[in-house]
C-alpha positions as CSV (number, residue, x, y, z in Angstrom):
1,X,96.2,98.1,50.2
2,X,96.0,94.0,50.9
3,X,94.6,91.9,48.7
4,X,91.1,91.4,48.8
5,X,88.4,89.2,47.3
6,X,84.8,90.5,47.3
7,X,82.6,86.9,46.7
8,X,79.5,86.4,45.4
9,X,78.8,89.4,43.4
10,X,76.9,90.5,40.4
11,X,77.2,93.3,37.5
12,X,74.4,95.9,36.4
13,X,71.7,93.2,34.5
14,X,73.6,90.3,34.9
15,X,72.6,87.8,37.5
16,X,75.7,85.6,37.1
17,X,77.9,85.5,40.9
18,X,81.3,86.1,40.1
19,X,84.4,87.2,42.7
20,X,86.1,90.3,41.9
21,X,89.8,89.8,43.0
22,X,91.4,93.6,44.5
23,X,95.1,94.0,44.9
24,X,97.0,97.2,45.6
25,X,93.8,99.2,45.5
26,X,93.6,98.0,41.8
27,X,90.6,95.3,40.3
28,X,93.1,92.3,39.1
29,X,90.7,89.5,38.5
30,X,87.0,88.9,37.9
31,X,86.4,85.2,38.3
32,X,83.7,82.4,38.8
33,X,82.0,82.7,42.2
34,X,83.8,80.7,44.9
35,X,87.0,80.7,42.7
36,X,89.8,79.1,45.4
37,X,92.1,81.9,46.5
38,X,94.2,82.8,49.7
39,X,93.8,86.3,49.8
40,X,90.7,87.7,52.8
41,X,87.3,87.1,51.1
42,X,84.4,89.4,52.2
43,X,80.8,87.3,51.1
44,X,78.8,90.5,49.1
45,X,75.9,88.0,49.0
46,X,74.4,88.6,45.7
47,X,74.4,92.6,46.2
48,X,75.4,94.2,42.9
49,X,78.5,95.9,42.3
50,X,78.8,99.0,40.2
51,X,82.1,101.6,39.3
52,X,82.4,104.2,42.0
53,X,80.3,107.2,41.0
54,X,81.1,110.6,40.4
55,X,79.7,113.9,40.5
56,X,81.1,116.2,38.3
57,X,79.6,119.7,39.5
58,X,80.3,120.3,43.0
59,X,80.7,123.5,45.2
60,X,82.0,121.7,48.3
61,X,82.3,124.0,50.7
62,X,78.7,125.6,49.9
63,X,77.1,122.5,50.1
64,X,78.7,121.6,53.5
65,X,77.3,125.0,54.6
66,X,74.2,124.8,53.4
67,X,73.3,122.1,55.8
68,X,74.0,124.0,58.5
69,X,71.4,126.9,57.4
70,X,67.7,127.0,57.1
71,X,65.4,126.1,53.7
72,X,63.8,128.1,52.0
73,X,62.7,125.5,49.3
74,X,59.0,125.0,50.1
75,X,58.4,128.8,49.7
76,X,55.8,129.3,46.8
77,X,56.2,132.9,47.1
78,X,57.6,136.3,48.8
79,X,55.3,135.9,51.5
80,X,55.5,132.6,52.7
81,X,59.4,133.3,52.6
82,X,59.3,135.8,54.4
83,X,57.0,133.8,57.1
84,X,59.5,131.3,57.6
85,X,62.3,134.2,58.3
86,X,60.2,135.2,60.9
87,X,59.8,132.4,62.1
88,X,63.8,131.7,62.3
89,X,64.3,134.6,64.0
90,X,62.8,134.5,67.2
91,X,65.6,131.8,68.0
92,X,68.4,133.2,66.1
93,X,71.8,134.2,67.7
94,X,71.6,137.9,67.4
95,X,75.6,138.0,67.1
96,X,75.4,136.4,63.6
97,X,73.8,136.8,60.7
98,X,70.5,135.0,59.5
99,X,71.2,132.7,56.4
100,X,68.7,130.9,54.3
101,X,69.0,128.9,51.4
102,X,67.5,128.0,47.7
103,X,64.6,130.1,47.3
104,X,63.1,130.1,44.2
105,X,61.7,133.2,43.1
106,X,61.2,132.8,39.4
107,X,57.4,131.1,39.6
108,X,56.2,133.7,42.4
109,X,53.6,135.9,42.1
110,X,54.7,138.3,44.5
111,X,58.3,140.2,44.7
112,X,61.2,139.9,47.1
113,X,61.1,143.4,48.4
114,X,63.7,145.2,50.7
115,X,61.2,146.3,52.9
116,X,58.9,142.9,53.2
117,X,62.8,141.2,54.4
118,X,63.4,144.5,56.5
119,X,60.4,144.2,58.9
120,X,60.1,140.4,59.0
121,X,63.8,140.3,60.5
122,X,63.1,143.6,62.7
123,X,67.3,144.8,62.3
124,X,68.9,141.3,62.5
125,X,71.2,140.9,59.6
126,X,69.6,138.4,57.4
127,X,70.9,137.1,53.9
128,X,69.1,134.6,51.7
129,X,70.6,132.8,48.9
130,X,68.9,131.5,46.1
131,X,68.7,127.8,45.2
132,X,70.8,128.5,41.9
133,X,73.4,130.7,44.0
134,X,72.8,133.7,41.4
135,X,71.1,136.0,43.7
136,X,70.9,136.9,47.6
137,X,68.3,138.9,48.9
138,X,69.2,140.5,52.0
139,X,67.9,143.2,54.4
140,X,69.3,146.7,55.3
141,X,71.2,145.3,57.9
142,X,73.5,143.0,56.1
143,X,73.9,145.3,54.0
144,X,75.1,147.9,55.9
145,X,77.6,145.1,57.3
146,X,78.8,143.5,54.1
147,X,79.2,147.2,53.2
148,X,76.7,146.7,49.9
149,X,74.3,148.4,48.2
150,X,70.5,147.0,47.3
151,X,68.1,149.0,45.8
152,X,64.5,148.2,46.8
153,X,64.5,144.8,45.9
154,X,66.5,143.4,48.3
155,X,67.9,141.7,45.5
156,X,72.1,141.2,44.2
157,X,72.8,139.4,41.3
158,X,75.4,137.4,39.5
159,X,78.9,138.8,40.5
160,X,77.4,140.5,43.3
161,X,75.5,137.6,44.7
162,X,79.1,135.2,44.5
163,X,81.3,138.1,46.5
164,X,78.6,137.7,49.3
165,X,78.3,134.3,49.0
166,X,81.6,133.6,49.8
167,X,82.0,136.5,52.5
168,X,79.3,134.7,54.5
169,X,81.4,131.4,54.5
170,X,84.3,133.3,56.2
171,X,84.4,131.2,59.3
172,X,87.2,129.7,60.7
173,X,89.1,126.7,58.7
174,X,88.7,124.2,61.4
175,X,84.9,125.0,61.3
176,X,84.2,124.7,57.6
177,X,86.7,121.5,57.6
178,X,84.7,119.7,59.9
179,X,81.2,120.6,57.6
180,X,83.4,119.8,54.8
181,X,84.0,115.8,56.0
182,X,80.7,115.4,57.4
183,X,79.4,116.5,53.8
184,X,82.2,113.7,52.3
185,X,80.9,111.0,54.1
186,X,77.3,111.5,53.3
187,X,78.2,111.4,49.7
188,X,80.3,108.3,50.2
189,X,76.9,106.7,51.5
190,X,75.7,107.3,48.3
191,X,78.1,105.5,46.2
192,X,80.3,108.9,45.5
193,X,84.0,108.2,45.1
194,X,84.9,111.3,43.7
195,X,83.8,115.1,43.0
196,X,84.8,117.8,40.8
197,X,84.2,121.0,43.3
198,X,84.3,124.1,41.5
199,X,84.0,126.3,44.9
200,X,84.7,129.5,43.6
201,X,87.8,130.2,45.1
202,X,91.3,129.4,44.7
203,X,90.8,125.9,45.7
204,X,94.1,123.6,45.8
205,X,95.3,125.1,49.4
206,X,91.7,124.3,51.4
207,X,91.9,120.9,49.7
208,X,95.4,120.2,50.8
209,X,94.7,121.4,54.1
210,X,91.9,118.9,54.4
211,X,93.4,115.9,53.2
212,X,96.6,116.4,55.6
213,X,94.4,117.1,58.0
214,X,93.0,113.3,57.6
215,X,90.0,113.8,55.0
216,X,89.9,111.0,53.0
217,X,85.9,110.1,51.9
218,X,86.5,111.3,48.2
219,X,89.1,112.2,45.1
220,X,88.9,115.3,44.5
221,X,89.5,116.9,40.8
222,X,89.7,121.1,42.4
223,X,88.3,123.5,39.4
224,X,90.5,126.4,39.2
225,X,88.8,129.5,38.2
226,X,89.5,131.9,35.1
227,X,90.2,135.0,37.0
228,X,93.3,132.5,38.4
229,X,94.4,131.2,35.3
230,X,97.6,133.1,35.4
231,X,98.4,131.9,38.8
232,X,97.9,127.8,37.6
233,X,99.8,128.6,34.6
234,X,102.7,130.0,36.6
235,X,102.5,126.8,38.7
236,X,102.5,124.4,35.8
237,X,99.0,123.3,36.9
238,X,97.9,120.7,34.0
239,X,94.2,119.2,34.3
240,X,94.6,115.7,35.4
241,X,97.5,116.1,37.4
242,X,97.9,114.6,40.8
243,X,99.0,117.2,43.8
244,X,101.4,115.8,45.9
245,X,101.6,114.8,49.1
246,X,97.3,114.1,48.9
247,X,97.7,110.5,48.5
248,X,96.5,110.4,45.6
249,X,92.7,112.0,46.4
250,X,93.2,115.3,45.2
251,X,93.8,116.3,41.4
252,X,93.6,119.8,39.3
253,X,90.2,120.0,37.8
254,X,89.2,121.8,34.9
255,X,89.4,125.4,34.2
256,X,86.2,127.0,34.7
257,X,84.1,130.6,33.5
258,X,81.1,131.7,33.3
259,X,79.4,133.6,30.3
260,X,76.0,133.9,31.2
261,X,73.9,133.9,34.7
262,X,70.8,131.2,35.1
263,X,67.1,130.3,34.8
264,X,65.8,131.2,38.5
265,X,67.8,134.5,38.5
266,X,66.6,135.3,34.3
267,X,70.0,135.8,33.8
268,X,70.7,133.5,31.6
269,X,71.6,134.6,28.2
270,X,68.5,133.4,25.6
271,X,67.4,134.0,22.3
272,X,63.6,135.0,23.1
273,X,62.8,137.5,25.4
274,X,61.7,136.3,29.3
275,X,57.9,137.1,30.2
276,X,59.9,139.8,32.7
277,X,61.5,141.5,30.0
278,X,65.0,141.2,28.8
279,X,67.0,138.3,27.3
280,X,69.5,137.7,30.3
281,X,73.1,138.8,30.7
282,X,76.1,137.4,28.6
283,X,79.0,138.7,30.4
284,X,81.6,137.2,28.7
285,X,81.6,137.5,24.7
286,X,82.6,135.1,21.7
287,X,86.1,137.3,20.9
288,X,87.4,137.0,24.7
289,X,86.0,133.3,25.4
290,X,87.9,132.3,22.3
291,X,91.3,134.1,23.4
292,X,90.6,132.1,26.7
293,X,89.8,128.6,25.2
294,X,93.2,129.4,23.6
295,X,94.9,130.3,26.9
296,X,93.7,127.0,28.1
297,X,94.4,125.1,25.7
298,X,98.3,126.3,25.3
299,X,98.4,125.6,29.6
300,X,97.2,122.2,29.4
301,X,93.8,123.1,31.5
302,X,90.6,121.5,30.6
303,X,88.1,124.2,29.7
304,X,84.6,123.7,31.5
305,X,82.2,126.9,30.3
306,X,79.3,128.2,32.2
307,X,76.0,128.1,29.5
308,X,72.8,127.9,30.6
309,X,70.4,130.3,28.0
310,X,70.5,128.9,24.8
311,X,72.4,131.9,23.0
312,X,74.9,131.7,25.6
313,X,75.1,128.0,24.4
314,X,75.7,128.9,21.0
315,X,78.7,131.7,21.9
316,X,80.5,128.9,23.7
317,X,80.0,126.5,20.9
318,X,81.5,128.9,18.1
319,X,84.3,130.0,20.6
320,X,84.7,126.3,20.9
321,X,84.9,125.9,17.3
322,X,86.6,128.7,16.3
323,X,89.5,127.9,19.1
324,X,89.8,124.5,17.8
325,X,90.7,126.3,13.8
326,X,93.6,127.8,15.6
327,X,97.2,126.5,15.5
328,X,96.3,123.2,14.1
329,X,97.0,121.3,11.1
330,X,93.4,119.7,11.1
331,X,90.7,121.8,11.8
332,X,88.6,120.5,14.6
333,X,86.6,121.6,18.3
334,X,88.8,122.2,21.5
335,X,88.0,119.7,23.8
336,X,86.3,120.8,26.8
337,X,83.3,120.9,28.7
338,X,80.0,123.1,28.7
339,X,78.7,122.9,32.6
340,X,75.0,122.6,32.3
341,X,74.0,123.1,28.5
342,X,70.6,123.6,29.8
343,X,68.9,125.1,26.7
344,X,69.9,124.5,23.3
345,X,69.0,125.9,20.0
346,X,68.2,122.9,17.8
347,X,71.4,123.3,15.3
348,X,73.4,123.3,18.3
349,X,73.2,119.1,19.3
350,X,75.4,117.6,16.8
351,X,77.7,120.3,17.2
352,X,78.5,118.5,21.1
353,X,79.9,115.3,19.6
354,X,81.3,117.2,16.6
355,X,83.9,119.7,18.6
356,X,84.4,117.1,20.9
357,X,82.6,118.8,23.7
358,X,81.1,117.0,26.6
359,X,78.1,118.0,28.2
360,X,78.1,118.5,31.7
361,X,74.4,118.3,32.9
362,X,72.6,117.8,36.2
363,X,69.8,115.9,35.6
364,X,67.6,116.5,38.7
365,X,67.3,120.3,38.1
366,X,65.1,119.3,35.1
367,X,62.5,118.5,37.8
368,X,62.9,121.3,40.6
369,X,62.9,123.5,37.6
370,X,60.3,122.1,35.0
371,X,57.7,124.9,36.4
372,X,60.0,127.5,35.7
373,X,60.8,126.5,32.5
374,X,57.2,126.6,31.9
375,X,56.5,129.5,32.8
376,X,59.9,131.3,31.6
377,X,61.2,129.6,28.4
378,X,57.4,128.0,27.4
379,X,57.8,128.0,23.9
380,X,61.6,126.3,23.6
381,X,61.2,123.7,26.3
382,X,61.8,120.9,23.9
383,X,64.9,121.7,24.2
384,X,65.7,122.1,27.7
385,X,67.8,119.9,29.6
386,X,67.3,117.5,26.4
387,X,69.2,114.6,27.5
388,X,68.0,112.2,24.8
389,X,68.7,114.4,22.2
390,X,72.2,115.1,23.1
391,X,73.1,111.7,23.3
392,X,71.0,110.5,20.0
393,X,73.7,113.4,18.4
394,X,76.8,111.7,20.0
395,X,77.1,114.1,22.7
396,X,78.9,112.6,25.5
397,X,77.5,113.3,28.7
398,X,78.8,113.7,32.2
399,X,76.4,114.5,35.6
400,X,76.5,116.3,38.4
401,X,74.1,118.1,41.2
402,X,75.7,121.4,41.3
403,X,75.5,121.3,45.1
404,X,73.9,122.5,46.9
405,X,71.6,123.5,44.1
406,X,70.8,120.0,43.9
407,X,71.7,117.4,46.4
408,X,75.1,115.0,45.8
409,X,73.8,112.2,44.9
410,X,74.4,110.5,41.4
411,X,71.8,108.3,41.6
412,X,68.8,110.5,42.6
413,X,70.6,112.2,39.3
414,X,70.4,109.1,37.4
415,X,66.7,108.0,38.2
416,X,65.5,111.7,36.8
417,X,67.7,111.1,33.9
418,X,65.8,108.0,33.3
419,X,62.4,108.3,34.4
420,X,61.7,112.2,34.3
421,X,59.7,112.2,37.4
422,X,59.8,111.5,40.8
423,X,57.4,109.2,43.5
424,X,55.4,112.9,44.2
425,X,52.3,111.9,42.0
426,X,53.4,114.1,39.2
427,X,53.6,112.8,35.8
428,X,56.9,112.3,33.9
429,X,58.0,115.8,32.8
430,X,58.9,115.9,28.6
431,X,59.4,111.9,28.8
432,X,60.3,112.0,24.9
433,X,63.7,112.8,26.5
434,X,64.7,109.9,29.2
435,X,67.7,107.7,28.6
436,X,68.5,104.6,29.6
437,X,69.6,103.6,33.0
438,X,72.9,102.3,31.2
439,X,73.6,105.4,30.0
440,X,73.2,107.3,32.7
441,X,75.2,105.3,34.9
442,X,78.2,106.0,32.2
443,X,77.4,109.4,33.0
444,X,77.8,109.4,36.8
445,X,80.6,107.3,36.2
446,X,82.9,108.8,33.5
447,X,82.1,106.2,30.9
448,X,82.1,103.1,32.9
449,X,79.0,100.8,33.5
450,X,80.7,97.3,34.4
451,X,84.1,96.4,36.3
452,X,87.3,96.0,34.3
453,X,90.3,94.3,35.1
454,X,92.9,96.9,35.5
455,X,90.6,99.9,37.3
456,X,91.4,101.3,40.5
457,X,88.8,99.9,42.5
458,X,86.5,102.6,43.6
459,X,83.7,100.8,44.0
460,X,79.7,101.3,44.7
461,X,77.9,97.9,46.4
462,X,74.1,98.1,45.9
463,X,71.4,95.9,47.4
464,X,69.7,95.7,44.2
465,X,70.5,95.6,40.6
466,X,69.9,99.7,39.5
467,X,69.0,98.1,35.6
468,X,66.2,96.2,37.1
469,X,64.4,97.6,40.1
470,X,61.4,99.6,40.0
471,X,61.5,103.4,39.4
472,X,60.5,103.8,43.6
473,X,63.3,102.0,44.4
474,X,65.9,103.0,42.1
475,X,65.1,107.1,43.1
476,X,66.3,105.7,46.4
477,X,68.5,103.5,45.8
478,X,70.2,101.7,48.9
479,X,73.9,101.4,49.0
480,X,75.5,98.8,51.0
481,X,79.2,100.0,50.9
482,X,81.9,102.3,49.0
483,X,85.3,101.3,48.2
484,X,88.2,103.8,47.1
485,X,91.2,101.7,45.9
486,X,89.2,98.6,47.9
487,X,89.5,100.6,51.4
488,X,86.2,101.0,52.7
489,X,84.1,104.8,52.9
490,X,81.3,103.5,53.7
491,X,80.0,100.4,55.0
492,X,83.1,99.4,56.9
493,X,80.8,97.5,59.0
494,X,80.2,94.9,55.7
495,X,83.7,94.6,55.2
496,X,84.6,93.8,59.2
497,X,85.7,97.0,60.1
């Protein structure tokens, strides 16, 4: 990349113009303002510049879909579902199949039936998918053509649920591709440089595919699954390292499983009893996740572990432990990550910063969720999605949306980190556990929260300083441009492209 200079610019809460000096994609200088150089200057006027932002649960290619299929979000129960499948319907393409997205069954008072879905859709196959991806409801029609079986609910499950999931993705590459880049650009507009996509799929090839292909909005760290851990091992996959011939955008990303299932679904492996019965599912147990951790370990891949209930928390913090007594002269945690740590027991904080593992949390599902935690785990709800008291442990913590069960967008992510509410009139849901703005912009950007002399410069230009505007403005917070290694993703326009 040429040199650049971007002029005029200031640093989360400080108001001081200084010019940040770019060379070879990398920041080599942060100056006075108007410091005399040679190199093209580009006037940011004031605007605020912040490390490029990260979010560190994706699943790409769902979210790219999901935009292309109808919501199912403002549902407040089976029957008013079930009135907006209707009311898709009568325009549907009868040659393919009817797909909604994030419903949210677990605060209804009625039941997804087979038969409610079966006459509002009159024979056209029709699958739903549920906001947390755990569970698909879908009629006798897709059923017969996904050749599965449903009992009267309608309803599959966990490993169910993901094998339909992905079969209703099957469309052709050049299709998803183009979703795929539309999706990249929308998150560059939000500051993005960079995703870790856990698509649940062997994900290297698509990404490889795309990036020759000319994709080039976002790095990409590609989570490889357990069930192909012997295939990454085999290929001398190592977290961290670069694939070539991507230039430079696409990396391996962690290793990831899944123990338990989730909230919405009451999957998700807890302690107390759910109002529904049951304590959720744990589907992979202490013995086996330990052997894995191991595995992991040993191959040089990252571990990132599925725990959402609270026991399933505590399973994946002994295996953590108990991996980390293994093989090693000083007794210690296996470093890794927990994806979503929703519900903790209260022993279980310290133990974050004390095994070294980091918490992978996405902050705006505290609020689409706070009424299902309400109603479903009522009388531990002190401890979910307890940001403050992870980090008043030492947890480190790292965000991310889980697209498309949240949006992609770090900051909307940061301003319920930091505010617990939204602009919707609603008060500030358990506001004993906000953080800082500073602290959550370390999250969504692994650790950073200035410029350093020395960093690639993936950048994020704001029109506004995000320590110091309002609450309104910050849950929206208006981007100006996005740099990766000082080329432009967004915003060109700023920069004279």
């Amino acid at each position: 990349m040429p040199d650049l200079v971007l002029r005029s610019v200031t640093q989360p809460g400080n108001s001081t113009l200084c010019d940040v000096h770019i060379s070879d994609g990398v920041i080599t200088q942060i100056a006075p303002a108007h410091t005399k150089t040679d190199a093209p200057t580009i006037d940011l006027e004031g605007r605020t510049v912040i490390p490029g932002l990260w979010d560190e649960h994706v699943h790409m290619t769902q979210w790219a879909l999901a935009g292309a299929r109808f919501d199912l979000s403002a549902a407040s129960s089976a029957h008013e579902a079930l009135g907006l499948v209707r009311a898709q319907i009568t325009t549907a393409a009868q040659s393919t199949p009817l797909i909604g997205v994030r419903f949210r069954d677990a605060t209804w008072a009625d039941w997804p039936t087979l038969r409610g879905l079966d006459e509002a859709t009159e024979g056209h196959p029709t699958a739903l998918i549920s906001h947390d991806l755990h569970c698909v409801w879908l009629n006798s029609a897709a059923a017969v053509r996904f050749d599965v079986y449903v009992d009267e609910s309608g309803l599959l499950r966990e490993q169910a649920a993901f094998d339909l999931t992905l079969a209703l993705g099957q469309l052709p590459d050049a299709e998803v591709d183009v979703l795929t880049a539309q999706a990249g650009s929308r998150a560059a507009a939000r500051g993005v440089v960079g995703v870790v996509d856990f698509e649940m799929t062997w994900n290297r090839d698509p990404w490889q595919r795309r990036i020759s292909s000319g994709f080039d909005a976002l790095r990409i760290d590609a989570g490889v699954y357990v069930a192909d851990l012997d295939r990454a091992v085999d290929e001398r996959m190592h977290t961290g390292d670069l694939i070539a011939d991507t230039r430079g955008l696409l990396s391996v990303g962690p290793l990831k499983l899944l123990i338990d299932g989730s909230l919405n679904t009451r999957t998700a492996f807890c302690v107390n009893e759910y109002p529904v019965g049951g304590h959720g599912v744990l589907v992979v147990g202490e013995d086996e996740l330990t052997e894995i951790l191991l595995k992991a370990r040993e191959a040089g891949l990252l571990p990132a572990v599925h725990a959402i209930g609270d026991a399933a928390n505590t399973v994946a913090l002994n295996a953590f432990e108990r991996a980390g007594t293994i093989g090693r002269d000083n007794p210690g945690g296996t470093a890794g990550r927990i994806e979503h740590a929703q519900f903790l027991q209260a022993q279980d904080f310290v133990r974050f910063a004390r095994l070294g593992v980091t918490a992978s949390v996405q902050p705006e599902q505290a609020l689409d969720d706070r009424d299902t935690i309400e109603s479903n785990w009522a009388a531990g709800a002190d401890r979910v999605f307890a940001l403050r008291s992870l980090l008043d442990a030492g947890a480190t913590l790292a965000f991310g949306s889980d697209a498309p069960v949240a949006p992609l967008d770090p900051l909307t992510a940061m301003s319920a980190a930091s505010s617990r509410a939204r602009s919707d009139g609603r008060e500030a849901w358990r506001p004993d556990q906000v953080i800082t703005r500073s602290q959550a912009l370390a999250a969504s950007a692994r650790g950073r929260t200035h410029l350093r002399v020395g960093d690639i410069a993936d950048l994020a230009v704001l029109d506004g300083d995000p320590l110091q505007v309002s609450d309104a403005v910050f849950e929206r917070m208006p981007v100006a441009a996005t740099l990766l290694a000082g080329r432009a993703t967004f915003g060109a326009a700023l920069f004279g492209g």
